[in-house]
N, C-alpha and C positions, 0 to 999 in steps of 0.2 A: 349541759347544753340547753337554753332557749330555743323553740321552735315554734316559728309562727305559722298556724294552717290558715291558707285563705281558700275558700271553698265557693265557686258559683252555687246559687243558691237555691238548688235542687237533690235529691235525692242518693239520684244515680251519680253526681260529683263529689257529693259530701261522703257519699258512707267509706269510700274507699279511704279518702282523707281521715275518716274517723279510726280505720284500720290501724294506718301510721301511728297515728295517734295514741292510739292503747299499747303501741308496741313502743313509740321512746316513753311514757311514762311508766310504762311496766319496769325498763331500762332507769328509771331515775330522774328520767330529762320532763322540764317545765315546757306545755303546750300551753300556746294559746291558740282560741280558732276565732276567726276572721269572718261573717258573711250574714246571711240578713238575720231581723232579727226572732222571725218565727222557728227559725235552728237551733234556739239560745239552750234549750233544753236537752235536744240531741248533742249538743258538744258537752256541755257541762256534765251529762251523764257519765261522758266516760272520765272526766276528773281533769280538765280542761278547765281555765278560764275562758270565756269570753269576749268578743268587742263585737257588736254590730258597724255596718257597713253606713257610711252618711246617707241621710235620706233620700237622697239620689237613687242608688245603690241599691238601697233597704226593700227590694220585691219580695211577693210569696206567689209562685209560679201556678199553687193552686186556684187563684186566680184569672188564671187563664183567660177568661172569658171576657174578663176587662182588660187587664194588663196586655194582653197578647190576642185581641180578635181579628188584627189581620194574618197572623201566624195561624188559628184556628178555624179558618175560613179558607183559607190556600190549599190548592188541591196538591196535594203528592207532585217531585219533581225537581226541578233547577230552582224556580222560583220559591219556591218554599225554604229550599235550603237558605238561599241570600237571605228570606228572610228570617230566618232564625237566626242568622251569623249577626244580623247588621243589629235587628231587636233583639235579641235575648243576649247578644253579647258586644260588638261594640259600640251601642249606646250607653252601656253602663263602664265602659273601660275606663276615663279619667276620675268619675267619682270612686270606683274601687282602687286607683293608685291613691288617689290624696287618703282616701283612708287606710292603706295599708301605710303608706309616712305619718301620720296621726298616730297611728297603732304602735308604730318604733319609735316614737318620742316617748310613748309610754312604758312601753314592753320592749326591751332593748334585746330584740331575736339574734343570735347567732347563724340563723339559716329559714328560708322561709320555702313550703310547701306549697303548690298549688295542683288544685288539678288543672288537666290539659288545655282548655280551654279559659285560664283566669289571664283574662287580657289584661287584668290592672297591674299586673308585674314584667307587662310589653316594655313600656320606657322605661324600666331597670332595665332590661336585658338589652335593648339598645344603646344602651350606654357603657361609656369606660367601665372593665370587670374590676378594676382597684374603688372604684368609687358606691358599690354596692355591694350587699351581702351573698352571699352564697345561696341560687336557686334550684330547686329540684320541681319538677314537673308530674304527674303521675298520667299515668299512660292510663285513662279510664274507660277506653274505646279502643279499638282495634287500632294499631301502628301507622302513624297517619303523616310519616315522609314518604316521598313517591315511589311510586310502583314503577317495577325495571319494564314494565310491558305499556309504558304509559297510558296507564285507564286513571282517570281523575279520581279521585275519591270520593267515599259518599256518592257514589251514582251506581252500585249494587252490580256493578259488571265484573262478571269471572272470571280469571287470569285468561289471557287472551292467549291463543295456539296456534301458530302460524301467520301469514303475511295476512291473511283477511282478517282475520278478528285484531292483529295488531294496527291495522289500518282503521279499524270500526272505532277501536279504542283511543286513536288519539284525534277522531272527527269529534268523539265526543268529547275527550280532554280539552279541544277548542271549543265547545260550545257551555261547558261549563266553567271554562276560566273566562268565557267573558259576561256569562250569563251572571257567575256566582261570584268567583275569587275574585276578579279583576275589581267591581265593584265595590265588594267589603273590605275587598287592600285600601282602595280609594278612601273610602269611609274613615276606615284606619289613622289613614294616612293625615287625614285631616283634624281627626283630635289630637293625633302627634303634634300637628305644626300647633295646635294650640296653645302646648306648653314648652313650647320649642326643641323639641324632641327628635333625634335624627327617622326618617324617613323608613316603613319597610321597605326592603326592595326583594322580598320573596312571598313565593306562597303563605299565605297567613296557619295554615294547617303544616309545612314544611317549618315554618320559624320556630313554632309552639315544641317542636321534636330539637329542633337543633342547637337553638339558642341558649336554654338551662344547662347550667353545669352538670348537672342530672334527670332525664326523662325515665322515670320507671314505671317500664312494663309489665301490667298486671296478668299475665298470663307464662305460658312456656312456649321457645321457639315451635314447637311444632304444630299450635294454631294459629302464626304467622307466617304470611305471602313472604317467599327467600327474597332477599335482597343483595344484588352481586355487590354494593360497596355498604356496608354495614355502617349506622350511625356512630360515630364515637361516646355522644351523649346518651345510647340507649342503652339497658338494661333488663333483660328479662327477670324476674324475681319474683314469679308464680301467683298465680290467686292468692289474696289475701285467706287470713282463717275469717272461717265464720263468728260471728258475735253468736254465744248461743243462747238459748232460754232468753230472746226477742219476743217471744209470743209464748202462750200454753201450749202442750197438747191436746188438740181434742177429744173430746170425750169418744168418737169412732173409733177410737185409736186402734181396738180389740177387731173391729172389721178388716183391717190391715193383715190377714192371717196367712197369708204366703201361699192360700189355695189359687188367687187369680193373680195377674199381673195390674199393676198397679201406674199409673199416668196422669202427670202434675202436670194441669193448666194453671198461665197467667195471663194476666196481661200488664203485672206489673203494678206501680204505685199510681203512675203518670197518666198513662195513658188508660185509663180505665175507664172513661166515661161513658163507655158504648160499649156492649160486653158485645154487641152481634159483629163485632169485628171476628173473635175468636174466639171470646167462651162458647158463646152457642152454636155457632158450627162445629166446635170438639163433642159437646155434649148429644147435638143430633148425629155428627161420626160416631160414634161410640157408642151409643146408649142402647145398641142390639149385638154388642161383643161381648158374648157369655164370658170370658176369660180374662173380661176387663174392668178395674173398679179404675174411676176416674175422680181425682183429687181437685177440688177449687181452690186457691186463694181468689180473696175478691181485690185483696191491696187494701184494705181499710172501707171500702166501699158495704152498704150493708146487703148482705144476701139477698134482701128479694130486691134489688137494683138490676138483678142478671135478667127480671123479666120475663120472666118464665117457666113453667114447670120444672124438677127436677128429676131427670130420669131415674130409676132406679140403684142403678148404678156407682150413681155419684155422692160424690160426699165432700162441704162447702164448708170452707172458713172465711174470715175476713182475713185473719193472718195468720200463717203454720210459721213455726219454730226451722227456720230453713233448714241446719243442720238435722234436726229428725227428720223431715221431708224426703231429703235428698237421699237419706239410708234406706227409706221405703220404696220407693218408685226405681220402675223399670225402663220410662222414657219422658221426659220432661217436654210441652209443647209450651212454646214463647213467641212473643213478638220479638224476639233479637235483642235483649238488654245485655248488655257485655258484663257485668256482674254477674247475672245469674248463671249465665252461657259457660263463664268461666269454671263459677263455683259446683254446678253440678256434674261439669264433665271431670271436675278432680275427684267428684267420687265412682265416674266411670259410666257415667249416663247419658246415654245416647239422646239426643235433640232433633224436633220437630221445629223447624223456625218459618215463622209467617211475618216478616215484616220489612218494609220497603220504605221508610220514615227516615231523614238522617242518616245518621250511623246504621242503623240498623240494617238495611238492606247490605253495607258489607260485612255485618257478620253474622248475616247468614253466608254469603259467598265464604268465607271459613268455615263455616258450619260441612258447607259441601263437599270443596275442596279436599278437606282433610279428612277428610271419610267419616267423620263422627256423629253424623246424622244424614236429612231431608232438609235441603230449603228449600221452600214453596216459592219463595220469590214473588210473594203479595202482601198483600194488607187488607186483604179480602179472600182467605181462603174459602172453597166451596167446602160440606160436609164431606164428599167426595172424597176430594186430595185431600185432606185430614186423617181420613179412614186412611186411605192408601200410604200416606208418608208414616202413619204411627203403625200401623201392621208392618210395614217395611223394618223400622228399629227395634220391632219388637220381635219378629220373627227371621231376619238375615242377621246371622250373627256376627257380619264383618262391623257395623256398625257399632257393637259392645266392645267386639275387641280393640277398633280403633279409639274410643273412648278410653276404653283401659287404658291404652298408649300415652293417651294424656296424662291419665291420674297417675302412672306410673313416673314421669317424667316432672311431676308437680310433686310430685313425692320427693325426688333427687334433690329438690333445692327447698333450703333452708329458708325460707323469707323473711323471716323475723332478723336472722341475723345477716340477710341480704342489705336487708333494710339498713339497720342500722351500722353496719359497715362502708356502704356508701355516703349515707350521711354524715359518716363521722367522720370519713376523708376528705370530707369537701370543707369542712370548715378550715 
């Protein structure tokens, strides 16, 4: 089997896509990965060809500050979401279709990959299923067809309980379909008609779920909101594996010695520009908890970018080896990146979540929900509620055990050969 990965051309979409990846060439099967060209190294590593994206297309997100300063400048909310929908993703939707047809003039794929959000394989999936290849989707965020209690998505609100809070939820389900969705359907809709493309006429976050032959979900039913009519196209099939030996161990490693308890702050790859979001309120939380060593990654960032003293306590890398990481520590705090979120509760580790950004503020409402940690429900926690949410995971033991819950149920399923059983029946 040929498989083509097209990946938006960020971090948190590609790596998952990279996961796939290592599992059909493990399997025999020819990848190719699709997306800009500052990636060309992350694909190829794992034994992948390459094709960058037309210079349309062709961003690097690190960037930010030009590519994206009025995304960078927008305060948290509705507006921000449109904007990230309309700039980071359907302005670049028709130059990532012509180059994924480019790419199969070359690379004649049997089936093509995307993660959840690669709008450039929208006018496939709008069109006749005989006249196109076989798509799979990757679920790289929390399950994003509608909720039975209608609360819009991405607007961080907690399954609603009763006729007031179902009533709260769908004023705001109207304020964000016409604030958010309405308009980036529009947007949508109008680079469709420009290559004469049948029209969406759903939710753009609803289509991305429904429309693929296959959307697979990166986690286990039971860190998903129930849904009384179940999507046909979806598929739970667990946290991917970790890629290990990504980074070294550091040389503290020997401090790690099982006498204190042990708590892995990030802030991730992306967002890391400002560590007083989160680093440094865990670190003044924390930095007078005898019973606590506190772990930094910085994301590639260098160490003294945090900006300030290091307490005692703590102990800084730019990157930990995730897999070792996650074997050490007793409660992990995040901004909400659905990779991480995933990957440490399969090894039964309870979460601290701080973050209100996109996706993120609903998974931390998962994080809550399902008993397996604290969401703060900001992006500004105090040291305060830091202290309070990591004491909270670290000393109620219901918090462990419902993590357990997860890893045990992530245990159940096979993903490897999840994976490649779905795939292989779609072609």
């Amino acid at each position: 089997m040929k498989a083509l990965l097209v990946s938006t051309p960020a971090m948190g979409h590609l790596n998952p896509l990279l996961g796939i990846g290592r599992i059909l060439i493990s399997d025999g099967h020819e990848v190719m990965g699709l997306s800009s060209n500052y990636l060309r190294g992350r694909i190829e590593d794992i034994g992948a060809k390459f094709r960058a994206f037309a210079p349309a297309a062709d961003f690097d997100p690190r960037d930010a500050g030009e590519t994206f300063a009025e995304i960078k400048a927008a305060p948290p909310g509705p507006g921000l979401l449109r904007l990230i929908l309309d700039r980071g993703f359907a302005d670049y939707m028709l130059p990532q279709y012509e180059s994924i047809k480019d790419t199969l003039r070359e690379f004649p794929a049997d089936i093509i990959v995307g993660d959840h959000l690669m709008l450039g394989v929208l006018p496939m999936l709008l069109g006749p299923r005989s006249q196109r290849l076989p798509i799979a989707l990757l679920g790289t965020t929390y399950l994003l067809s509608p909720r039975d209690d209608g609360a819009p998505n991405d607007a961080g609100f907690p399954p609603a309980e009763g006729d007031a809070q179902r009533k709260q939820a769908a004023t705001l389900f109207q304020e964000f379909d016409e604030l958010v969705f309405k308009p980036v359907g529009e947007h949508v809709n109008r680079n469709l008609a420009e290559i004469g493309a049948r029209s969406l006429e759903m939710n753009l976050y609803q289509a991305m779920v429904e429309l693929p032959d296959a959307y697979l979900q990166l986690t286990v039913p039971r860190f998903e909101l129930p849904r009384r009519k179940p999507t046909p196209s979806v598929h739970f099939v667990g946290p991917l594996p970790i890629t290990p030996n990504q980074a070294p161990i550091p040389d503290w490693q020997n401090d790690l010695d099982g006498k204190q308890k042990v708590v892995l702050v990030t802030q991730g790859t992306l967002t890391n520009d400002d560590f007083s979001q989160l680093v440094i309120p865990a670190l003044e939380a924390l930095e007078n908890e005898p019973d606590v060593i506190v772990m930094v990654t910085t994301g590639g960032k260098p160490v003294e970018t945090i900006g300030r003293s290091l307490p005692k306590n703590t102990r800084v890398a730019q990157y930990l080896p995730f897999e070792w990481a996650l074997s050490k520590i007793d409660a992990f705090v995040t901004n909400g990146g659905y990779g991480s979120v995933n990957q440490a509760l399969s090894f039964g580790v309870p979460i601290v979540t701080a973050g209100t950004v996109a996706d993120r503020g609903d998974v931390g409402v998962r994080v809550g929900w399902s008993g397996v940690g604290v969401n703060l429900a900001t992006n500004a926690p105090t040291a305060q509620a830091l202290r309070s949410g990591v004491r909270s995971v670290l000393d109620d033991p219901k918090y462990r055990a419902n993590a357990a819950l997860f890893a045990d149920q992530a245990r159940s399923i096979d993903t490897r050969s999840e994976v490649l059983r779905i795939l292989q029946q779609m072609r």
